[in-house]
Structures are given as C-alpha cells and as structure tokens.
C-alpha positions in Angstrom: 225.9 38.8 99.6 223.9 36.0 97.5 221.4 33.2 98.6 220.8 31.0 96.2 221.8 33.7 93.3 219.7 36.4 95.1 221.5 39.1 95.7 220.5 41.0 99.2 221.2 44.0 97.5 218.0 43.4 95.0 215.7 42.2 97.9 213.5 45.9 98.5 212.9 45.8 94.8 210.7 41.9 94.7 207.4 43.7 96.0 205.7 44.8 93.2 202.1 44.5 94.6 200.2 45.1 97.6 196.7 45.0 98.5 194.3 45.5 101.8 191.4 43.9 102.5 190.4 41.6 99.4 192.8 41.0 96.2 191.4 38.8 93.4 193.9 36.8 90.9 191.9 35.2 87.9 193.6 32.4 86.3 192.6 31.0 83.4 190.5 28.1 85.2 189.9 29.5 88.5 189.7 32.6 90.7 192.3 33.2 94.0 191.5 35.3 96.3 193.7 36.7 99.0 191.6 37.9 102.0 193.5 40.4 104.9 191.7 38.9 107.8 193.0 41.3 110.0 194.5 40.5 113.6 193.5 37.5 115.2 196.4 35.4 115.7 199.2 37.4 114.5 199.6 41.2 113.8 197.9 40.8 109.8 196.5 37.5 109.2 196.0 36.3 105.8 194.3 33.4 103.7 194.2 32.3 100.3 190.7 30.9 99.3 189.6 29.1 96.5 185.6 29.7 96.5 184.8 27.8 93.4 187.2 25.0 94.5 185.7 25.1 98.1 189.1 24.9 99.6 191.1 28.1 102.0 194.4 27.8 102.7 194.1 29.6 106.4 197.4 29.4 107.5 198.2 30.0 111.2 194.5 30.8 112.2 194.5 26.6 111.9 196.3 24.3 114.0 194.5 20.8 113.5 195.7 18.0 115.5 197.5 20.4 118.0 197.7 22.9 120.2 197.7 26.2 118.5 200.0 29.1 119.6 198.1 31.8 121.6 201.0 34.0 122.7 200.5 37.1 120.2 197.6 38.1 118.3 194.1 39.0 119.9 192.3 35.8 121.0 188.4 37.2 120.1 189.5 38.2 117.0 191.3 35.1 116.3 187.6 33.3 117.2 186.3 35.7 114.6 188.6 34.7 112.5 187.8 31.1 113.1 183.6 31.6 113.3 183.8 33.3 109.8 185.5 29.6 108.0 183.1 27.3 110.3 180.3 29.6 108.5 181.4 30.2 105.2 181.2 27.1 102.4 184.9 26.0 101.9 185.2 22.4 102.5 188.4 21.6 102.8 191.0 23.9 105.5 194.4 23.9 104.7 196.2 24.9 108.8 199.4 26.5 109.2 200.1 23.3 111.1 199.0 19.8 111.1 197.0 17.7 108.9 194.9 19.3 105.9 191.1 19.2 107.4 187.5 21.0 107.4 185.2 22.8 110.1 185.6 19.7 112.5 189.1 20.1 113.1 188.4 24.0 113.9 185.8 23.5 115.5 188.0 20.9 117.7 190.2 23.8 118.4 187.9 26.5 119.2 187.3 23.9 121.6 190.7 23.3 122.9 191.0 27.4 123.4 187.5 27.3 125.4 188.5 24.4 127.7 191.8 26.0 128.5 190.4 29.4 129.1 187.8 27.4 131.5 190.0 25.7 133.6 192.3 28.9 133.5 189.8 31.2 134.5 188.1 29.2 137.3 191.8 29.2 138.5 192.1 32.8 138.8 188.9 33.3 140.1 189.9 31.6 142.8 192.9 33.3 143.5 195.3 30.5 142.2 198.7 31.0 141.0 200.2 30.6 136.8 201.9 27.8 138.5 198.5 25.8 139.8 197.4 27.1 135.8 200.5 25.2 134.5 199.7 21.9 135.9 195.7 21.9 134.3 195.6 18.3 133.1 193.8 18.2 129.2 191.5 15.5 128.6 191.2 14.1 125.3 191.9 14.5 122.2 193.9 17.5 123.6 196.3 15.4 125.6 197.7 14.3 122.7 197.9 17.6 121.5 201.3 18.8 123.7 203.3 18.5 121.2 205.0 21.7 118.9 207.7 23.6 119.4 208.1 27.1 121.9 206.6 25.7 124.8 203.4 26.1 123.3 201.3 25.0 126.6 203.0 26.9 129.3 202.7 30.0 126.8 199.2 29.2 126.0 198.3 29.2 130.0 200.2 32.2 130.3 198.9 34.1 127.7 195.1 33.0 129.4 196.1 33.1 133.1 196.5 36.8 131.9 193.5 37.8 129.8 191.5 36.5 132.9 193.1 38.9 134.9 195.6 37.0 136.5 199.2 37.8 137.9 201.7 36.8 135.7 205.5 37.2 137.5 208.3 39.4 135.0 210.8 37.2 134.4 213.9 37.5 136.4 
C-alpha cells in the first residue's frame, strides 16, 4: 500500500535516530535542541528550543487561549513542566494549540488548571457529585475558553473530580 508514494512496507526503516533526555542539532546559523521533558501531559513530552533565538516550540504542554486537555498525563508533572518555561529565558512559546505566546499565556493556564482544581476540590470535600463538578461556572477569560474538541471540560472535571479523591461512576 502507498501514501503519497510511501510505501507502508518501508515505514519501520524512516527512524534513523533516537535520543533521551537532550539532543543537540547545530545548523550552520543556529543551535536546536530537542529536550525529552518527560511525562507531564502525555506519556513522553517533548520540545524543540531555540536558546539563542529565545523561542521553544512546547507543543501540547501549551494550550493559550483555551482549555488545555487534562485527561492523560500526570498533572504535577505537567506544572513542572510548565514552571521550568515561566523560568527559563525563551520569549516567545510556540502551544500545541492556540495562538503563538510567552510566559503570560502559561501562566494564564496554570491558572485555569488551579481555578478548576479549586472549585473541583471544594466540591468533593463536600461530598458533591462529578455532576454538581460539571456544572462549575468559569469566570473570565476562561469562559471563553470552552471551546476544542473531545469534550475537553467535562474530561477536564473528570480527570480533577478524581485526583481530589472523588467518585467517578464506570460508564455503563
């Protein structure tokens, strides 16, 4: 089978490198470095950084201008993940989704993850259901936010409702 002249049959032969932890490319003008960041939001996380340039590409560790997708991954390493860009000295964040931003916009949604763990966890405390989590109204700018694909908000609450030791129904 062929897509786009590949043939399937050749696909186990395109890796020809892999690295952990830190891999280094030098150009000719600039340095790339690919970082393994571990898990945070996924199982291996990943960015591309550009030190001299100031810019990372972080991928899925960013969502700017919406809600980011908490439903796999560990959520204090993800905050790790998110601490070490607000500290380190790239300028310019590139997200796995939304606009192209800096250490406000992640900072905005370290945020967004604290508010909604908040609200969640007062809810459990109390002895509340997932549904009482589900209806948690979000103030601004993360009203605006509901937007994405995979019903990102009921997955987020369900994913929290759980890690504050809630009781989350199977699923008939």
């Amino acid at each position: 089978m062929k897509i786009g002249g590949l043939s399937l049959n050749n696909i186990r032969g395109l890796t020809e490198q892999t690295f952990e932890n830190t891999l280094t490319l030098q150009g000719s003008a600039r340095a790339v470095e690919l970082r393994s960041l571990s898990r945070g939001h996924s199982e291996e996380d990943t960015a591309i950084l550009l030190p001299e340039a100031g810019v990372a590409y972080i991928g899925d560790i960013g969502f700017f201008d919406n809600q980011p997708y908490l439903g796999a991954g560990t959520l204090d390493l993800l905050r790790q993940q998110m601490q070490f860009f607000m500290e380190a000295d790239f300028r310019i964040l590139v997200p796995g989704h939304g606009p192209v931003g800096g250490k406000a916009e992640l900072v905005a949604q370290l945020q967004y993850i604290d508010f909604l763990e908040d609200r969640i966890r007062r809810i459990v405390e109390i002895g509340g259901s997932l549904e009482e989590a589900l209806q948690i109204p979000l103030s601004a700018p993360f009203d605006g936010w509901l937007v994405g694909g995979m019903d990102r908000f009921a997955v987020n609450v369900q994913s929290l409702f759980k890690r504050c030791g809630g009781d989350v129904p199977e699923p008939e």
